[in-house]
C-alpha positions as CSV (number, residue, x, y, z in Angstrom):
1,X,-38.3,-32.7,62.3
2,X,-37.9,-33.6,58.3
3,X,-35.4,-36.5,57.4
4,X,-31.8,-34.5,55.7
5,X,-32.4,-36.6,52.7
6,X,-36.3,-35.0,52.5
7,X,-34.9,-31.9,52.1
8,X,-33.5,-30.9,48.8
9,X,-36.2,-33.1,47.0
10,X,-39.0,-30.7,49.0
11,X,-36.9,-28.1,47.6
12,X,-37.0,-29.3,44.4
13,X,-40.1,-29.7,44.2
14,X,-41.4,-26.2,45.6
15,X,-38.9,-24.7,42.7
16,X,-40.4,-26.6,40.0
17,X,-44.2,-25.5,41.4
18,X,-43.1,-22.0,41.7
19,X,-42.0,-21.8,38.0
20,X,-44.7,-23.7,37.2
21,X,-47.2,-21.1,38.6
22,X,-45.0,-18.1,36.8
23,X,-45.3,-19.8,33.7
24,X,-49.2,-19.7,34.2
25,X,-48.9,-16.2,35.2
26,X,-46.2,-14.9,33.2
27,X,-46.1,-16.8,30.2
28,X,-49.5,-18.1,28.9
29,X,-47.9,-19.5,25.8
30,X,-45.9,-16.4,23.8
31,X,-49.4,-14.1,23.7
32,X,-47.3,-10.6,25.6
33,X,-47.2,-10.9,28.7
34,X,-48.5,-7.4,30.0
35,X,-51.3,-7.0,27.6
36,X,-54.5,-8.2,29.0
37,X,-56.9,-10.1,26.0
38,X,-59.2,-7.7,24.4
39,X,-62.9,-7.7,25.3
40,X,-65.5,-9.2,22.3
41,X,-66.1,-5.8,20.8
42,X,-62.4,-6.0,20.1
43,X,-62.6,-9.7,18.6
44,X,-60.3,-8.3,15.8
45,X,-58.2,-6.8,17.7
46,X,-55.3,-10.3,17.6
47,X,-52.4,-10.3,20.1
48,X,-49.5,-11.0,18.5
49,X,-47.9,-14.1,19.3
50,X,-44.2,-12.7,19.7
51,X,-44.3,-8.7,20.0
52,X,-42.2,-7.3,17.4
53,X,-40.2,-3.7,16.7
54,X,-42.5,-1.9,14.6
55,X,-41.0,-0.3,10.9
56,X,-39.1,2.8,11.2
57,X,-41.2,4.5,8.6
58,X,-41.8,8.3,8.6
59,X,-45.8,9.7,8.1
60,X,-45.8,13.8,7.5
61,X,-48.2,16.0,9.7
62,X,-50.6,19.0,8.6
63,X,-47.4,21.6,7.9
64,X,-45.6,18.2,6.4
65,X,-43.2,17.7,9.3
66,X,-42.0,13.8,9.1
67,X,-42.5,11.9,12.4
68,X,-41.6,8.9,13.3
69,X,-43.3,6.1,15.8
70,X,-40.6,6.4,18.3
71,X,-41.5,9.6,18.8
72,X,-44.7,8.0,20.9
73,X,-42.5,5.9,23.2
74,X,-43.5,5.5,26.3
75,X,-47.0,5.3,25.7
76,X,-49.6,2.8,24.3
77,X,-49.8,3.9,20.4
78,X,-53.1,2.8,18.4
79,X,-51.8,3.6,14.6
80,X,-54.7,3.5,12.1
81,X,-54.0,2.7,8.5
82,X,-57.2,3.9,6.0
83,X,-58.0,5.7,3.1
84,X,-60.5,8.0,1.7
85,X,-61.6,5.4,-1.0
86,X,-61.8,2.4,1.5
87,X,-65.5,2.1,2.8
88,X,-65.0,0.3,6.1
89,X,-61.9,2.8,7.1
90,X,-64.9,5.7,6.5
91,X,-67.5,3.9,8.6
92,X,-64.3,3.7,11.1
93,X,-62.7,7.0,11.5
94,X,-65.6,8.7,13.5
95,X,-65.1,5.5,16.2
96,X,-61.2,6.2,16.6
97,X,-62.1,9.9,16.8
98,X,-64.4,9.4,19.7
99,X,-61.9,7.1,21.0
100,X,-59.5,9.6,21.4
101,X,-61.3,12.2,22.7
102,X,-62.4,10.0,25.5
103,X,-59.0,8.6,26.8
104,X,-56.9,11.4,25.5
105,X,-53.2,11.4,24.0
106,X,-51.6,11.2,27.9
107,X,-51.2,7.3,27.7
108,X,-52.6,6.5,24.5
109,X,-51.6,8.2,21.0
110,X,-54.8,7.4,18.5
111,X,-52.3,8.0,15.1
112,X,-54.7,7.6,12.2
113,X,-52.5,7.8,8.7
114,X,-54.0,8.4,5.4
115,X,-52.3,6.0,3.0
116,X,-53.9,7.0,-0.1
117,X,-52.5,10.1,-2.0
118,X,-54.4,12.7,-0.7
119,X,-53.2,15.9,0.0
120,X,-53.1,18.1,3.3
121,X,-56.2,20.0,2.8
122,X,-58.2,17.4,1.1
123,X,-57.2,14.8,4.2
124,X,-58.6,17.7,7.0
125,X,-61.6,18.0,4.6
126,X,-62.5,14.5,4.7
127,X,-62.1,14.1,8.2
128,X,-64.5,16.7,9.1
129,X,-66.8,15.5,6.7
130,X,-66.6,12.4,8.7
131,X,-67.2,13.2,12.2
132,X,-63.5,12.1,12.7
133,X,-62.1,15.8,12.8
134,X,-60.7,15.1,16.7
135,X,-57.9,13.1,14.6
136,X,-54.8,15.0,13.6
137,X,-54.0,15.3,9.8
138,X,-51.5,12.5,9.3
139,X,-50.2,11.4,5.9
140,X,-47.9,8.2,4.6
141,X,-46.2,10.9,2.0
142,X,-43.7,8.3,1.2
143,X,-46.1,5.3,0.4
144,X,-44.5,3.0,3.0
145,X,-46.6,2.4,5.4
146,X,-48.8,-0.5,3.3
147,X,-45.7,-2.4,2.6
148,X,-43.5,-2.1,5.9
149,X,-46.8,-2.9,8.2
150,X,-47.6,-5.9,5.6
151,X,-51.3,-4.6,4.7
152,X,-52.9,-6.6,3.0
153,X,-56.3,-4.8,3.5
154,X,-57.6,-1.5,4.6
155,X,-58.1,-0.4,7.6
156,X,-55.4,-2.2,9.4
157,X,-55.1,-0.9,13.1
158,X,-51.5,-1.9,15.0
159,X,-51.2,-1.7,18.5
160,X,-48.0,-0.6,19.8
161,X,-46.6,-0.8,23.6
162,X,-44.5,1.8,25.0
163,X,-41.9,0.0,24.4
164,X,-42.5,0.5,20.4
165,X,-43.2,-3.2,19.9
166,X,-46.7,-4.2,18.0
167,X,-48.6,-5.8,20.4
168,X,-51.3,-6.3,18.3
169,X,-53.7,-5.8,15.3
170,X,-57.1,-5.7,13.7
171,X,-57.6,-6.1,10.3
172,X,-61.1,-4.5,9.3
173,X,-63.1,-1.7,10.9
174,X,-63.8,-2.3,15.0
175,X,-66.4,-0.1,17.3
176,X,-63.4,1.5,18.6
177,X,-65.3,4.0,20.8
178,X,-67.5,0.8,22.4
179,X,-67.8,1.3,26.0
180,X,-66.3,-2.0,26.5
181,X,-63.1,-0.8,24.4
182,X,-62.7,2.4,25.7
183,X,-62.7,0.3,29.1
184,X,-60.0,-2.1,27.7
185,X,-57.6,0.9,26.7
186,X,-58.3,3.1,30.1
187,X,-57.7,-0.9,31.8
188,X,-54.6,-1.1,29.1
189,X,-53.2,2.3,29.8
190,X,-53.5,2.7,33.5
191,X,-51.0,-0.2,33.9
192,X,-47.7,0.6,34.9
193,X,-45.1,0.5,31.9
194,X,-41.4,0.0,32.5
């Protein structure tokens, strides 16, 4: 039988290991919490230190409908920033392409915008030309996108929880379609999202 006085410091103690251990698990620093760390393939792919509410900026569709990224709540959103005159966003958009035909739209919404001033037609063309026509026609029509995001440099790729929070981002074209990311996103996606 344990002393009365043993008692609350035991208790004490087993409290303070208990959130030391959910700290480990939970916490590991500020890097999101539910996002596991991206595989080397992905080494550009940075989790943001405190997820942030992404810009509510509208991008126009292929018959110019505006959407907006809350639209895609509720899913894992990868949002692709390029342009037809930026050379590494070129070399990218057949990777994201295959990305999203591999894991689909069901959990993860590949969103690839055009932000230079390219028209409707001439934004389909390209992406055909470019083994990248998989991705939907999807224009920044109100020259946001650079400026609310922060981009500095093209492509810029943001990943965005389902609860429409960046989660992370790559600056510079990644192998997207690397059988070690597409494992990351089915990994990322199959989690369950509150």
């Amino acid at each position: 039988m344990m002393p009365q006085t043993r008692r609350p410091v035991l208790a004490v103690v087993v409290i303070v290991l208990v959130g030391a251990i959910a700290a480990v698990f939970y916490g590991r620093g500020f890097a999101p919490v539910h996002v596991p760390g991206p595989p080397p393939v992905l080494a550009k792919l940075k989790l943001a230190a405190r997820p942030k509410a992404v810009p509510a900026v509208a991008f126009a569709d292929a018959q110019d409908q505006l959407h907006r990224l809350a639209e895609f709540r509720g899913r894992y959103v990868l949002l692709n920033l390029w342009a037809t005159w930026c050379a590494p966003c070129v070399k990218e958009l057949p990777a994201l392409a295959g990305l999203k035909r591999t894991i689909g739209n069901a959990k993860l919404a590949v969103i690839a915008v055009n932000v230079g001033r390219d028209n409707v037609a001439n934004t389909a063309k390209f992406l055909k030309a470019h083994d990248a026509a998989t991705l939907l026609v999807y224009r920044d029509v109100n020259t946001a996108f650079l400026h609310a995001f922060g981009a500095f440099g093209l492509p810029l790729t943001v990943l965005i929880g389902p609860d429409g929070r960046e989660v992370a981002r790559a600056i510079g074209a990644v192998q997207w379609d690397d059988k070690d990311s597409i494992a990351y996103f089915r990994s990322l996606t199959a989690r369950k999202t509150s």
